[in-house]
TORMI-650047 format. One record per residue (C-alpha): x, y, z; residue number from 1; residue in one letter. Coordinates in nm, 2 decimals, m for minus. Example, Ala and Ser with C-alpha at 12.3 -4.5 7.8 and 13.67 -1.06 7.14 Angstrom:
SITE      u      v      w num residuo
SITE   1.23  m0.45   0.78   1       A
SITE   1.37  m0.11   0.71   2       S
END
This chain:
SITE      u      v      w num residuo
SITE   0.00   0.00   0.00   1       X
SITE   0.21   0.29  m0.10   2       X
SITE   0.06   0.63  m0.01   3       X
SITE   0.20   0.96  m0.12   4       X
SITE   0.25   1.24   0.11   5       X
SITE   0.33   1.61   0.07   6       X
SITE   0.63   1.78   0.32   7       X
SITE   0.40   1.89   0.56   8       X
SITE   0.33   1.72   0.86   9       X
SITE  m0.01   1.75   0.83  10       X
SITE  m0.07   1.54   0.57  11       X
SITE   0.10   1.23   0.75  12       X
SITE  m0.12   1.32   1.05  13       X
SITE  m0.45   1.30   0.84  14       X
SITE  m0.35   0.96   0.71  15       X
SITE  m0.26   0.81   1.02  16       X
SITE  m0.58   0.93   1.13  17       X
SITE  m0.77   0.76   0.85  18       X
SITE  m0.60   0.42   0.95  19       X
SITE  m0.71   0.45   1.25  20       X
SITE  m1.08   0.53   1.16  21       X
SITE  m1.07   0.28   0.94  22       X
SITE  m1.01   0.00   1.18  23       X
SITE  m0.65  m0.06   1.10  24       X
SITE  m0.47  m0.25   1.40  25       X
SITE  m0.17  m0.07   1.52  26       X
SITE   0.01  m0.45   1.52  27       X
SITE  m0.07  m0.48   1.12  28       X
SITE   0.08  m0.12   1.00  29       X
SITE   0.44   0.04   1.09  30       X
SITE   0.47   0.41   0.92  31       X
SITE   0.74   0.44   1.13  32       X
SITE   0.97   0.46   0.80  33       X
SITE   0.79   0.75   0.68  34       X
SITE   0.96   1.01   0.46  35       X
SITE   0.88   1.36   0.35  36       X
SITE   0.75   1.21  m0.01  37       X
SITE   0.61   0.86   0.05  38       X
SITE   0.59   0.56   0.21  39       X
SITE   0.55   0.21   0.20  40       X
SITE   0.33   0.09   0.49  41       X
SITE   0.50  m0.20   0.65  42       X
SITE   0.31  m0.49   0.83  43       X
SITE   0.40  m0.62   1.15  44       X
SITE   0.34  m0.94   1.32  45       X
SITE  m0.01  m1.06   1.52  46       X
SITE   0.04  m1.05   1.87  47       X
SITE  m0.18  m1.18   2.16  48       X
SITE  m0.34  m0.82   2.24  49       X
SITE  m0.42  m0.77   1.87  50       X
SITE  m0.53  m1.10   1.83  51       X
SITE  m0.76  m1.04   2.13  52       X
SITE  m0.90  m0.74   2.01  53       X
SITE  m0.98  m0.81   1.61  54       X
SITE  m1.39  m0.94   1.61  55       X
SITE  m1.47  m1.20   1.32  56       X
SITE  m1.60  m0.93   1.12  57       X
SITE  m1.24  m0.75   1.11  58       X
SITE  m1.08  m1.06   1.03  59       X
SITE  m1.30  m1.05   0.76  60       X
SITE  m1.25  m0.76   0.67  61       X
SITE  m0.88  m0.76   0.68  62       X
SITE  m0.87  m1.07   0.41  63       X
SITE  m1.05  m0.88   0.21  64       X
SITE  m0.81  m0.54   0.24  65       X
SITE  m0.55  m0.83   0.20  66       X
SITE  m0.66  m0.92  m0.16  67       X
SITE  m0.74  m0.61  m0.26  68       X
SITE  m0.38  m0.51  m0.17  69       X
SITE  m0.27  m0.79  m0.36  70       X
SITE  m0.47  m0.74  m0.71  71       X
SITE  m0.35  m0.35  m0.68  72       X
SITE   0.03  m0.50  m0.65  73       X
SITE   0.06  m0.29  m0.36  74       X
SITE   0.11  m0.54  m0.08  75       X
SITE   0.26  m0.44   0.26  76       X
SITE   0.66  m0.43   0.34  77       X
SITE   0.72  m0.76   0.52  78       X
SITE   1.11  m0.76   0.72  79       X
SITE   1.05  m1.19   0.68  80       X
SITE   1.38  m1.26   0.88  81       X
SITE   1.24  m1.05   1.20  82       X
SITE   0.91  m1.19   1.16  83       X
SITE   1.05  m1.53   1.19  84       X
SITE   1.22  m1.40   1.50  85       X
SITE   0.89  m1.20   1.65  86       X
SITE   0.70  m1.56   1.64  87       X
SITE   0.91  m1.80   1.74  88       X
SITE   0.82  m1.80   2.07  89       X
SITE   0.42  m1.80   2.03  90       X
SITE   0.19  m1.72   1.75  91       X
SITE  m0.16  m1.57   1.72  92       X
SITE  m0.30  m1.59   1.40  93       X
SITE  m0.63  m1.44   1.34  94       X
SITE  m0.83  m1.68   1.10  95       X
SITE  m0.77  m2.02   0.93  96       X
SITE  m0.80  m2.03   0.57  97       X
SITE  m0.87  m2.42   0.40  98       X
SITE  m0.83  m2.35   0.03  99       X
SITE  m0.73  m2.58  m0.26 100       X
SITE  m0.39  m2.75  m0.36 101       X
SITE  m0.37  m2.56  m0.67 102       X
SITE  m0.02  m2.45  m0.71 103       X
SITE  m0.18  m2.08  m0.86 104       X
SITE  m0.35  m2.04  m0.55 105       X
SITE  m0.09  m1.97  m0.26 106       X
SITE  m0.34  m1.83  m0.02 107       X
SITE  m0.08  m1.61   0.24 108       X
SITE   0.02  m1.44  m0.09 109       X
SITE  m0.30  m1.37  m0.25 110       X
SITE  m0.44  m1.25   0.08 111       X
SITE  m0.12  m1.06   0.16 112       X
SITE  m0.03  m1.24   0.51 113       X
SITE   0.25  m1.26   0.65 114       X
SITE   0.43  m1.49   0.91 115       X
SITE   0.21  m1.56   1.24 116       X
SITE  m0.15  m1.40   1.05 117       X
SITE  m0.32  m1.68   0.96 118       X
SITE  m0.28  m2.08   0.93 119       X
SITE  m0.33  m2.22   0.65 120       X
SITE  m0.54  m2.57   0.56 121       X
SITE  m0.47  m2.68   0.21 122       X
SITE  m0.61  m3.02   0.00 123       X
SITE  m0.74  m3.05  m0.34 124       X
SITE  m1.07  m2.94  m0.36 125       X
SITE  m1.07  m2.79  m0.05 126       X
SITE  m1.25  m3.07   0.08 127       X
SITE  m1.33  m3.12   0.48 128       X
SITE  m1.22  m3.44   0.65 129       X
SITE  m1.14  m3.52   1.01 130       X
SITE  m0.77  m3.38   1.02 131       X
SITE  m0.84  m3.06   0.88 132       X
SITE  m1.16  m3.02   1.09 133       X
SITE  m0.94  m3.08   1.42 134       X
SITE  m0.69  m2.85   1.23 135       X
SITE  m0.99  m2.59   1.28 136       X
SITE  m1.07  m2.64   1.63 137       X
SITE  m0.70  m2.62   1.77 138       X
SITE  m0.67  m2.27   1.52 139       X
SITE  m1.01  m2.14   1.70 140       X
SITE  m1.07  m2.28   2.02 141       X
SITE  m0.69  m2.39   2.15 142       X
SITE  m0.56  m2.05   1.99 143       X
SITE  m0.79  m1.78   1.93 144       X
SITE  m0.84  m1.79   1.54 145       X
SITE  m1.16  m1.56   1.53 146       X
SITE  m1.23  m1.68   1.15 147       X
SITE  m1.30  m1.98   0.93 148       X
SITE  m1.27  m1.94   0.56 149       X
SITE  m1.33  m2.19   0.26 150       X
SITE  m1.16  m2.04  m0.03 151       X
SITE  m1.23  m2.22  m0.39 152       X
SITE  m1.10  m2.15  m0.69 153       X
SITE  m1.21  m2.11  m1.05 154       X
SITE  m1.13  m2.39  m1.33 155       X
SITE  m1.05  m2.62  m1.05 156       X
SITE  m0.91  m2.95  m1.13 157       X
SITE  m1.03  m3.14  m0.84 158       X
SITE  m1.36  m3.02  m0.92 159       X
SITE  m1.32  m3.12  m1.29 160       X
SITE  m1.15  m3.49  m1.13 161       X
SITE  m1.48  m3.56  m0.98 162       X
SITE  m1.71  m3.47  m1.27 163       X
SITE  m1.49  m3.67  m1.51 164       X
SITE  m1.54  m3.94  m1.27 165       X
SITE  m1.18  m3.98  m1.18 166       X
SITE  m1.02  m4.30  m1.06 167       X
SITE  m0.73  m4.31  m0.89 168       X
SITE  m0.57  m4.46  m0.60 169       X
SITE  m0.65  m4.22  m0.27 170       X
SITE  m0.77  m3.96  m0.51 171       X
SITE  m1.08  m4.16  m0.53 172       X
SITE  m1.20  m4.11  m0.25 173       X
SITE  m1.12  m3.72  m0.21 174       X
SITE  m1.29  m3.69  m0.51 175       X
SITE  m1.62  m3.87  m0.38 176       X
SITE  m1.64  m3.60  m0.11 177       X
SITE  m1.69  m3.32  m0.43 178       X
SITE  m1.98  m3.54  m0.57 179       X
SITE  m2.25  m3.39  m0.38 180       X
SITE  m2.15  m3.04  m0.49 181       X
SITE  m2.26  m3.15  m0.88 182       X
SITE  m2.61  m3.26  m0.74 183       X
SITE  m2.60  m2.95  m0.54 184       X
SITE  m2.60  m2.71  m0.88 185       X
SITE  m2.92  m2.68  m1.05 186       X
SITE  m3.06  m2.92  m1.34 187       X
SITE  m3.12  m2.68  m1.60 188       X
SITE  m2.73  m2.60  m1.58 189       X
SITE  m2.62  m2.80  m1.91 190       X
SITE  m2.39  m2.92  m1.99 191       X
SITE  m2.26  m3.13  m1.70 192       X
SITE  m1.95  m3.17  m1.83 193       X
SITE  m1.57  m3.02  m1.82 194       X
SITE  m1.60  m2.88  m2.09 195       X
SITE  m1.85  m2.63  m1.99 196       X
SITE  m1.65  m2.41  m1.75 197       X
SITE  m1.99  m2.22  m1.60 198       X
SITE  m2.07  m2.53  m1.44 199       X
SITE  m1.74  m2.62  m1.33 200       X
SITE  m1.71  m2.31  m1.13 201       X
SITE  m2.07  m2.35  m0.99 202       X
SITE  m1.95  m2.72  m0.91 203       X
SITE  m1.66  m2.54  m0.71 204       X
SITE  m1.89  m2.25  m0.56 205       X
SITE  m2.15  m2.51  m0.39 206       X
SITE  m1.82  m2.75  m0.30 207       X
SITE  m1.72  m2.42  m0.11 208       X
SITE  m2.09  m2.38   0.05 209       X
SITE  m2.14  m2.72   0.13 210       X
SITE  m1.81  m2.71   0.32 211       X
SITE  m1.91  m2.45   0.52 212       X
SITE  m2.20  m2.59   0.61 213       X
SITE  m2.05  m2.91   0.72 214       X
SITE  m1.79  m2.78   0.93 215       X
SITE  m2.03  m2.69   1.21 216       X
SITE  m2.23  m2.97   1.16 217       X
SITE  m1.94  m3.23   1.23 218       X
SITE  m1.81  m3.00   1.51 219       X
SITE  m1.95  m2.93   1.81 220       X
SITE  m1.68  m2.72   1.94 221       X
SITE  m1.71  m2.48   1.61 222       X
SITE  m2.08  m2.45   1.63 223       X
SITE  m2.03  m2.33   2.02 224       X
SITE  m1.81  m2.08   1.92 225       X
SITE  m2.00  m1.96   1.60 226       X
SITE  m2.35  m1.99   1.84 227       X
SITE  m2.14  m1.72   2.06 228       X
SITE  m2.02  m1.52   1.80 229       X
SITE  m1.67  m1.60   1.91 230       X
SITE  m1.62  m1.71   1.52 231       X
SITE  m1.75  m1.68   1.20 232       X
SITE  m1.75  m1.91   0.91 233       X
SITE  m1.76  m1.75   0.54 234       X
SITE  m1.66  m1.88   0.21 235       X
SITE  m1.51  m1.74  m0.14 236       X
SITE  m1.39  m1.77  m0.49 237       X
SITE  m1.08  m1.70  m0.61 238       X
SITE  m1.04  m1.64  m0.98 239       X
SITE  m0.75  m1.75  m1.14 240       X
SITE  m0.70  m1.48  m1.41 241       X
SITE  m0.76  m1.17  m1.18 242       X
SITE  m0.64  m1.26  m0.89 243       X
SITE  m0.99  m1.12  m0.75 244       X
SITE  m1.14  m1.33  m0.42 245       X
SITE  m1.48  m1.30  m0.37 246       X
SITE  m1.62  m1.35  m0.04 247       X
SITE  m1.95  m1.45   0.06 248       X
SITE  m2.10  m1.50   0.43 249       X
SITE  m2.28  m1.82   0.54 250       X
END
């Protein structure tokens, strides 16, 4: 995020009042670095108090800043040898992310996160099974994760796996978990095939909203929390030729 600022103080006062209005946590911006012309706003790492004090809706609402940082191409400055330093002693990420396995997806960079902001579930097709649903109640309940997103992706090939009715080895099996997505979309969607990359991506968008609803479903602990308000659960699409995520709430 790179802001330009006359020589005045003034202007640098105005702006750092504008984070602040905005809801910018002092723990995710350093302007310290600040010259006369311009500056790059740097991040810094999560830390327990900020952790504590973010609400689900500001997690949310700092993924979405995130992407929006990162389809400008003006993500924050990130010092990554100091904030390997600032978290190796504890961590306090603020959401857990389950997206796909897709090598054009890598979620920390899309959503411009750093070291120690969020964890970070990954499997082809973003599917949910046991692991990654324990995964998401040590990220929430054991250490304060106040978000869950399910993050697709458009022209998946897992999706496109289990509507070519792919066979192979373990694969099988993860695919099988997609299949109620396809039965999910509506029938007048035509054709069901590969080939037609409308239904591909709707195959993907339900996979995304079924997973969301399964999660507290299979999890009591999660549906405590969400009950509370402790957490929040929303979903998205990520489009492989904009780089664009678009979120959507349960």
């Amino acid at each position: 995020m790179k802001i330009i600022f006359n020589r005045s103080g003034f202007c640098a006062g105005l702006v750092a009042a504008a984070l602040v209005v905005a809801g910018c946590q002092s723990s995710r911006l350093d302007t310290s670095a600040m010259s006369a012309d311009s500056v790059v706003a740097s991040a810094t790492v999560q830390t327990k108090e900020s952790q504590a004090a973010m609400t689900p809706d500001q997690a949310l609402a700092e993924l979405r800043d995130g992407n929006a940082r990162f389809v400008a191409g003006q993500p924050l400055h990130r010092d990554f040898p100091a904030q390997v330093q600032a978290t190796a002693s504890g961590q306090y990420p603020f959401a857990v992310v389950l997206s796909c396995l897709d090598s054009r997806q890598p979620i920390e960079i899309v959503l411009d996160q750093g070291i120690g902001d969020i964890f970070s579930a990954r499997v082809a097709g973003n599917v949910l099974n046991d692991d990654i649903l324990g995964s998401m109640e040590f990220a929430c309940k054991v250490s304060g994760a106040k978000l869950i997103a399910v993050i697709g992706h458009s022209n998946c090939g897992a999706i496109k796996g289990a509507i070519d009715d792919v066979e192979l080895g373990s694969l099988t099996g993860l695919l099988a978990k997609i299949k109620p997505a396809m039965d999910a979309v509506p029938a007048d969607v035509q054709p069901r095939t590969t080939k037609n990359y409308a239904f591909v991506d709707e195959v993907s968008e339900e996979n995304v909203k079924l997973v969301m609803k399964e999660i507290p479903e299979r999890s009591p602990v999660l549906r405590e929390m969400l009950d509370r308000g402790e957490i929040k659960i929303v979903g998205g699409m990520y489009d492989l030729s904009t780089g664009k995520v678009q979120f959507y709430d349960n």
